[in-house]
Steps between C-alpha positions, in 0.01 A plus 500: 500500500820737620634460137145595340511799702843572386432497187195707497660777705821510257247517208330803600816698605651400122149652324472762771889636414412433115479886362326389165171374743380854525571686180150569321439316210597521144295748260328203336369295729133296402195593680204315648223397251294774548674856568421730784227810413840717464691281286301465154650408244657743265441261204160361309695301257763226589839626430618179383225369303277737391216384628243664705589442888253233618424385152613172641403501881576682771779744406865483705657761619839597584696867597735695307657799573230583805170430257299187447485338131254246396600219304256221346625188630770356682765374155455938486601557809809205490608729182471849679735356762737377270526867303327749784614793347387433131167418606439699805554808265281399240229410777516902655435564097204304478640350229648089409822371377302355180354828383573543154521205422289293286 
């Protein structure tokens, strides 16, 4: 029991001394399925597809740069956080990664 103890004890003191525990968290961080009354989405259109946001379900949402974008599904959101900046811009645009195109 002692050793279970020990080990405990040393754990918190190693995540309490950690300096990275209490930073705030990165500008793109993903949000709960449905956003807060002050955090609507900027976006009507899914950045990455092109598709209107809940065209296919509940829409997901995630942060960037302090505002909350809508994306269509979850594959949308997997790309956004591969490339944040590419599509987090075109999101505060209102506008998707395959306009123009055919």
């Amino acid at each position: 029991m002692l050793p279970i103890m020990l080990a405990i004890v040393t754990a918190s003191a190693a995540m309490a001394a950690d300096p990275t525990l209490n930073q705030p968290a990165p500008s793109t961080t993903t949000c709960p399925m449905h956003p807060t009354a002050d955090a609507k989405p900027v976006n009507t259109i899914c950045p990455v597809s092109g598709d209107k946001v809940g065209s296919a379900g509940k829409p997901i949402y995630a942060k960037y740069q302090e505002k909350t974008i809508a994306f269509c599904c979850k594959s949308c959101l997997k790309k956004f956080q591969k490339d944040p900046d590419k599509y987090g811009q075109l999101a505060l645009k209102n506008q998707t990664a395959n306009e123009g195109m055919p």
